[in-house]
N, C-alpha and C positions, 0 to 999 in steps of 0.2 A: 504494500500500500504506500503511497505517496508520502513521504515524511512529512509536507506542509499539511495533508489535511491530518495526520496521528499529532500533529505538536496542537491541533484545535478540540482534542480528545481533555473529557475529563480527564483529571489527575490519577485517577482511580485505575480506567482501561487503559492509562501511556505505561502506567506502572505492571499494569497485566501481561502490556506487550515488549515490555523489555526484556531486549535478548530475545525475539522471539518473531515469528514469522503471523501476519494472521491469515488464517484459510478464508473464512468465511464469515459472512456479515450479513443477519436475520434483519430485513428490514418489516417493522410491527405496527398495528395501530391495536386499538381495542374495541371489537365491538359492542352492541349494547348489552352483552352478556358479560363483556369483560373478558370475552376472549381473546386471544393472541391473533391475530391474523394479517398474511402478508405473503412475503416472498424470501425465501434465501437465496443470497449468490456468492459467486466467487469474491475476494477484497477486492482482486485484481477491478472487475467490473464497476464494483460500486464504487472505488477511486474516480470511475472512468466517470461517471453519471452524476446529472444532478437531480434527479427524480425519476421516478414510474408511476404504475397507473394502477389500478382497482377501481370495478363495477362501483357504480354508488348500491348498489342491490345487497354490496357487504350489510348494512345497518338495518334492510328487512330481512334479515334472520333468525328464525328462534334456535332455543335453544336445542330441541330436537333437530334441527336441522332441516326444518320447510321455509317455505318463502312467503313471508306476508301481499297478499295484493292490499293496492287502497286503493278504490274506487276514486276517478279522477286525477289519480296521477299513471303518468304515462309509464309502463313499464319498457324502457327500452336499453335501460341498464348503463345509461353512459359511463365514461371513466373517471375518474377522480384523479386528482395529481397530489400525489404523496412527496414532500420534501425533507428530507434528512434533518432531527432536531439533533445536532451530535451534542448539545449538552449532555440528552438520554442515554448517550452512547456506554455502554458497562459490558461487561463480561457475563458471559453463561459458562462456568468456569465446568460446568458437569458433562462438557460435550466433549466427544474423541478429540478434536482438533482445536486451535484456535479461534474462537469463535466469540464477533462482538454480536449486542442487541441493540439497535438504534430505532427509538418510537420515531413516528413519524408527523409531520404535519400534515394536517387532510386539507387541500382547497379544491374547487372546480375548478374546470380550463379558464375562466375571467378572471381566476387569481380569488376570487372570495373563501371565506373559508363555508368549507362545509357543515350547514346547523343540525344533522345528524350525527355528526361525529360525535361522541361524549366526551374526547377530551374537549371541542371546541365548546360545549356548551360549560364546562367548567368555566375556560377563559373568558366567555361572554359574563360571566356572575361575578368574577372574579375583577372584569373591565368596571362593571356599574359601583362597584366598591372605588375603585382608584379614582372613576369618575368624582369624585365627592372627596376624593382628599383620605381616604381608607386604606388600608391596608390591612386583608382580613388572614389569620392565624390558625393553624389547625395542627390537633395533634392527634392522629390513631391510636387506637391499641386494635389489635390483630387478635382473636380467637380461634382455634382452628383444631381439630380430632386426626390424632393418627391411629389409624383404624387398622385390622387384619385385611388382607388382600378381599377381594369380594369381586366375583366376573359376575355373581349371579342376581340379577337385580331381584328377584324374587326372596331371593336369602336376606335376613336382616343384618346390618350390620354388627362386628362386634371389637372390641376391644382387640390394641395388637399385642400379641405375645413379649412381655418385657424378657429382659437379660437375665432374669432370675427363672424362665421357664418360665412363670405366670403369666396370665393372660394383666393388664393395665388395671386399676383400682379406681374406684369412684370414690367420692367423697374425701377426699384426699387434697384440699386444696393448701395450696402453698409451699406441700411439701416435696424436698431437697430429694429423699429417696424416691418419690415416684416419678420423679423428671429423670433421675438415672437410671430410673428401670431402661430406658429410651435414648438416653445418653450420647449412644452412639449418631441418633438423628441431630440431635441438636449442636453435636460439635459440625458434623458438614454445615447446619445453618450458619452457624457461627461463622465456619469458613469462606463459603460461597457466600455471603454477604460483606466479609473485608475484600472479598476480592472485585468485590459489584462497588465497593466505599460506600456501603449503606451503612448506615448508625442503626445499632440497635442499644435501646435504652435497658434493657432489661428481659429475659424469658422465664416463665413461673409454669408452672402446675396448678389449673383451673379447676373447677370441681365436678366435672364428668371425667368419665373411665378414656383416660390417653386423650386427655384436652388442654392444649396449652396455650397461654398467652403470651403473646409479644409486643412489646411496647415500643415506639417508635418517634424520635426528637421531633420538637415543634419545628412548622413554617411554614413557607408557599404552600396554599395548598395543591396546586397546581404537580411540582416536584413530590412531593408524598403521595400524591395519589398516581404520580407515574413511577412510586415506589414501593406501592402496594399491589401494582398492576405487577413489577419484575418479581415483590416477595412472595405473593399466591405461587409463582412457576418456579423460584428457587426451594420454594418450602419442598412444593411436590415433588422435585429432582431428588432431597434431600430423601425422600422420605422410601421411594422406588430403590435406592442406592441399598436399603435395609429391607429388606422384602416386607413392608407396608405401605399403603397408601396416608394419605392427608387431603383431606377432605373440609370443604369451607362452606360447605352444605349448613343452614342455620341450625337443622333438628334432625342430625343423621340416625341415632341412637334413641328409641323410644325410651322414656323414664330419666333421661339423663337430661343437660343443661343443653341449652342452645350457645352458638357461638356467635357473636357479636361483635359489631368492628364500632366501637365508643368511638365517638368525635369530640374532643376535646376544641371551642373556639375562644379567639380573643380576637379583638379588632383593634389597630394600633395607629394614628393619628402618622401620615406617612410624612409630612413635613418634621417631626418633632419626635417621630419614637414610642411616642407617650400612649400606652394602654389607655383608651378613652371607657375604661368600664370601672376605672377607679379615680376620684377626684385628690385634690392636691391633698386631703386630710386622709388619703389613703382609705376610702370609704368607699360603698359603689356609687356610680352614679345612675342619671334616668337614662341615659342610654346604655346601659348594662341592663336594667329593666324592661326596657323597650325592646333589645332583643330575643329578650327571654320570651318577652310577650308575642315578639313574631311566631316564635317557636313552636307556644301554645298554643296560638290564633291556625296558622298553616300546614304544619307538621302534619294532620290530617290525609291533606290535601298530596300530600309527597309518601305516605306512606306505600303509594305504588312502585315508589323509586329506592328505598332501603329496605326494604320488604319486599322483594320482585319477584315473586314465584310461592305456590297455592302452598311449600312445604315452611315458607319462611314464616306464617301466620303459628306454625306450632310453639314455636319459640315463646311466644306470648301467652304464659303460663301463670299464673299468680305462685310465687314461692319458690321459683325456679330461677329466682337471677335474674331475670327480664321483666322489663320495667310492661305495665298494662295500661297507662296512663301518662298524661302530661301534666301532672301537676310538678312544680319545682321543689328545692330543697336544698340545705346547705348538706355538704357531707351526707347524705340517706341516700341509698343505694337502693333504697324501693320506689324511688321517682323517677320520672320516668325524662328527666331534665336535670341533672346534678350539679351542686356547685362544690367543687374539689377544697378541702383544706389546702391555701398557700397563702403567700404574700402578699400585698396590693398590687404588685407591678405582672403580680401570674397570673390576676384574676380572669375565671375563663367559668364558661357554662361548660355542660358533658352532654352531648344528648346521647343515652343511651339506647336509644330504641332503632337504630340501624344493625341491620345482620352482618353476616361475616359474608354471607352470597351474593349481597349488592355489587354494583361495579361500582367502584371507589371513586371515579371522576361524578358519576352522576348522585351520586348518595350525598357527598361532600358539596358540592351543586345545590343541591337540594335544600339540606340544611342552611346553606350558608342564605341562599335566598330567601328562607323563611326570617332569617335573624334581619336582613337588610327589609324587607317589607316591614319588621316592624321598627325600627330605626325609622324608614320612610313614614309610617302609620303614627308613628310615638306609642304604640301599642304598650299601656301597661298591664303587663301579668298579673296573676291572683296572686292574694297571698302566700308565702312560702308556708310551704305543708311540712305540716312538724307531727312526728311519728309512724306511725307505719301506713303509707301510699296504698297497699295492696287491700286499704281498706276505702280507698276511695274509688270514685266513680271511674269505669272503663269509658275514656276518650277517644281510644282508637280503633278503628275496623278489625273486626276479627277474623276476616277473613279479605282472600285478595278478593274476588268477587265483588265484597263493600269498599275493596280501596278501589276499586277503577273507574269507579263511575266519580267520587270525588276527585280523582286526578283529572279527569275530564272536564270537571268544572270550575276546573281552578283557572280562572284569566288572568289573575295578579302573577301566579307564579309564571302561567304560561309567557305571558311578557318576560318577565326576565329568562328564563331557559329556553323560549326559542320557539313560538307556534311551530314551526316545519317540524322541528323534533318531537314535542309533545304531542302533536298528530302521528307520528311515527310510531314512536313507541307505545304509544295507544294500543292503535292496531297490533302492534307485533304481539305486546302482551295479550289482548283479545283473542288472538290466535293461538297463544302459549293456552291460555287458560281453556279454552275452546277444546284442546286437543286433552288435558287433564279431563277433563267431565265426560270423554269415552273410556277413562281409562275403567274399569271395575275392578274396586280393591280387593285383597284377602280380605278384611273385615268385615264387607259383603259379603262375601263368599260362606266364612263361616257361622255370621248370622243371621242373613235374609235366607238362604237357599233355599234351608231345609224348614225354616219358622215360621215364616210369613205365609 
């Protein structure tokens, strides 16, 4: 590869490729699943190039793999012009060869970007922030199940076989020996993420059987969520290396916890630095309030986009760790809107009610829009709820079926995320969900059959 474009290489992938020849270069976007999709080529090539091309028909896909139509728009699958973000550029350290991953920028042939992409609709929520002199802040935590191998979708999932011969432990959170049962996965995490220069803040032991957390340093939300996009495929790499899977499914495991990807925000005053959710006497302020209130107010409305599929709704359990409600709280972990013990200068809401299945541009998206409408609105929130939440009133759809029709009728949000897109993925969902409702479960099977 061309030395002048390797010295415009993060620090992370120059240091990868020192001493070192690269083969091949995975150019990526994500679709609205969050999946990886693109092309791989020679280095030699993509030196050569300054973009390629992809159907826009990539973003009507679901996740089974059919193609949504929408009535009135033309199917005739034009190409999209992908250009190399080489900031993104990092290592897939788990591949035979030398191998970088560079996400890509999606625009049409006029140069516009394209409003079905989900990293673009991040940037657009992210633009209406900087618009106004913002600077919005996000910090993940990553929940995720390493499970026993499983081909057989009929079979339930189960626990993977730890290093002591035992199958993984439930009820077990925090602790030191059930993380080494597995030991060997999390040192490749470890690995294949200094070699990607990702920061990891932390990895724990959650409290389902082989569920672990990872925690991940504030910022752009933009770069985190094209970090969480590489960690979902580094985790799985890690995890295949040990003959188990990892899995980010919200409710893989009946009777156990769901997995949850928390968003921690702050909004930070970009002229000046200054966290605008705490005042000079280190106090909140009303716009710390305000966007709490947005949270409360629209959260509703997005719960199509952090809850994205009919298995995510199980998560929402009363006593199970996930939050049922949007009422707020300082420190209480049964609300469904948290506010973390820190400093003035940390102060940040937690909304906990996004899964680990969402795609991380559009969840992050989502939430941050909800906080900016109420910012826009002055929306003040209810009083902060003190004691246990899971005795309050359920806020949000329990089912996707009742989130889709409210994502539909959401204009405020739709405005900032992008009518072409939230007509998109409307449909696409509509058709996810369409295809689940022929599905007939086992628990049909074994109690309508014969009783009814």
């Amino acid at each position: 590869m061309d030395s002048a474009l390797i010295e415009r290489l993060p620090e992370a992938a120059q240091t990868y490729l020192r001493t070192r020849k690269l083969d091949e270069v995975e150019c990526i976007i994500a679709d609205i699943a969050g999946v990886a999709r693109g092309k791989a080529m020679p280095a030699s090539k993509f030196a050569k190039q300054s973009h390629f091309y992809l159907p826009n028909s990539v973003f009507l896909q679901t996740i089974t793999g059919d193609w949504t139509q929408i009535p009135g728009m033309a199917y005739t699958e034009p190409d999209m012009v992908l250009t190399p973000d080489l900031s993104t550029a990092t290592a897939a350290p788990w591949t035979a060869d030398w191998t970088l991953q560079v996400i890509h920028d999606v625009q049409d042939q006029e140069g516009n970007p394209v409003q079905t992409a989900p990293r673009n609709v991040l940037k657009r929520v992210v633009e209406r922030f900087t618009a106004q002199g913002l600077t919005p802040i996000v910090a993940p935590e990553m929940e995720f199940y390493l499970v026993a191998p499983n081909i057989d979708p009929a079979k339930a999932v189960e626990p993977p076989m730890g290093r002591s011969g035992r199958r993984a432990a439930a009820r077990q959170a925090y602790s030191m020996s059930a993380v080494d049962e597995y030991g060997p996965v999390i040192d490749d995490i470890y690995d294949f993420a200094e070699a990607q220069g990702f920061e990891i803040d932390g990895i724990m032991q959650e409290g389902g059987a082989g569920q672990v957390e990872l925690n991940m340093g504030h910022g752009d939300p933009v770069r985190l969520a094209d970090e969480i996009f590489f960690f979902k495929r580094l985790i799985r790499e890690a995890a295949l290396r040990h003959n188990c899977y990892a899995t980010f499914m919200a409710k893989p495991i009946q009777d156990e916890p769901g997995s949850a990807m928390h968003l921690h925000h702050s909004v930070v005053d970009t002229a000046t630095g200054r966290n605008i959710f705490t005042d000079s006497n280190g106090q909140d302020t009303d716009t710390f309030l305000h966007f709490i209130g947005g949270l409360q107010r629209h959260v509703p409305s997005i719960i199509a986009l952090i809850a994205p599929y009919v298995n995510s709704f199980r998560r929402y359990v009363p006593d199970f760790a996930a939050p049922i409600n949007l009422e707020w709280g300082r420190d209480n972990r049964t609300t469904g809107l948290r506010v973390p013990v820190s400093g003035p200068d940390a102060r940040r809401i937690e909304n906990r009610l996004a899964g680990m299945d969402c795609n991380p541009y559009l969840a992050i998206a989502g939430s941050l829009a909800c906080g900016l409408l109420g910012l826009q609105e002055r929306q003040m929130p209810l009083p902060a709820f003190e004691g246990d939440a899971y005795n309050s009133d359920e806020a949000i759809p329990r089912t996707f079926g009742a989130a889709l029709p409210l994502f539909a009728e959401a204009t405020a949000v739709h405005d900032l995320l992008g009518e072409e897109f939230c007509k998109v993925y409307q449909a696409v969902k509509e058709t996810e969900y369409n295809e689940f409702l022929q599905v007939i479960s086992p628990w049909e099977r074994e109690h309508l059959l014969l009783n009814v």
